[in-house]
N, C-alpha and C positions, 0 to 999 in steps of 0.2 A: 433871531439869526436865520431860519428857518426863511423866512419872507424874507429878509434882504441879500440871501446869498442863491437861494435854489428857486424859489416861485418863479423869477425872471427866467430862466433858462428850459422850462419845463418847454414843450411844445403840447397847441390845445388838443389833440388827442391823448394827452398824456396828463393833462392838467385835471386836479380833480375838480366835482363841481362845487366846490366851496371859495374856492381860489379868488374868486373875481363875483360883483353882484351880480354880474349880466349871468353868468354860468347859472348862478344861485337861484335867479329869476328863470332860467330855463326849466330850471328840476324842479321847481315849484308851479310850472305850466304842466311838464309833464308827470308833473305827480295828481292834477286835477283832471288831464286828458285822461290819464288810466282808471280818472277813478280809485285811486287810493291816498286818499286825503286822512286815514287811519294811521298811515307811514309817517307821522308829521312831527311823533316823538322820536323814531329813529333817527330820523333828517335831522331835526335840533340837537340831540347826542351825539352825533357824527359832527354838526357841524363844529358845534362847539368841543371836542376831541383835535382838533385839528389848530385849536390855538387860539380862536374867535372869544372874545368877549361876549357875552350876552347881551350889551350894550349893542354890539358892532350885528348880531344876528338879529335881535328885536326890531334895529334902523333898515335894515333889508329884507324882514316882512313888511313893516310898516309902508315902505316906498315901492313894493312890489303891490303890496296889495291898492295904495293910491292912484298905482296904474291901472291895474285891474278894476276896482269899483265892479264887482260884480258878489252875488250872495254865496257864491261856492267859494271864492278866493276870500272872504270875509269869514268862513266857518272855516276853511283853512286855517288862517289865521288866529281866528278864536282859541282853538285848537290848541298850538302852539302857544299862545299866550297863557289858555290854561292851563299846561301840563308845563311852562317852566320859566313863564314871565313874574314880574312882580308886581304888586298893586302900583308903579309908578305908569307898567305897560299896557295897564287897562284903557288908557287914553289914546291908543293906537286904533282900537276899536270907535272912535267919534266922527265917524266920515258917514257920509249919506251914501246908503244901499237901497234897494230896491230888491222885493217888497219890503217896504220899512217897516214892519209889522216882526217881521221873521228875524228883522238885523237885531229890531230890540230885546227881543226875546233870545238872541244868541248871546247879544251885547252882555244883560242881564246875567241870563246863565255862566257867563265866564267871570265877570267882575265876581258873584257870588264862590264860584268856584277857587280865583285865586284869592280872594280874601281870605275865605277858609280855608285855603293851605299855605297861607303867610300869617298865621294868628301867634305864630311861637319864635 
């Protein structure tokens, strides 16, 4: 109800940054500019408090970070996937980064990571 009566009317000063991908893709720039790429569980609890499916937040790392293709935006992401994706999100992580050395060792550490916190 919420998105089809009020979102439209909001003005973008006033729109929060979950509202729309491009916002979503902005706080996720400036969550890398700052250097607080730690923030990454709060940003996913927030976003998804807001009405977002997990489905619908997972597709909006996965296509921010596609654009990005960079190793920060990738550990970002890792990040996220390991604190509240599920083993079907681990395949967000399969794109080529540079240094590939580091991706797979991130890649690794998070598949490991949410697999043991999806065993129950």
């Amino acid at each position: 109800m919420r998105r089809k009566h009020l979102d439209e009317r909001l003005t973008p000063q006033h729109m929060p940054i979950y509202l729309t991908e491009e916002r979503a893709a902005n706080s996720l720039d400036a969550m890398l500019a700052n250097n607080s790429i730690y923030w990454i569980d709060r940003w996913l609890d927030d976003y998804l408090e807001t009405g977002a499916s997990l489905n619908q937040v997972m597709n909006v790392l996965a296509t921010w970070l596609v654009s990005r293709k960079t190793i920060a935006a990738f550990e970002l992401v890792a990040r996220a996937v390991d604190y509240a994706g599920r083993r079907q999100d681990i395949n967000i992580l399969d794109i080529d980064v540079e240094p590939s050395n580091t991706a797979e060792a991130i890649r690794g550490d998070t598949a490991f990571g949410v697999r043991r916190r999806t065993l129950f």
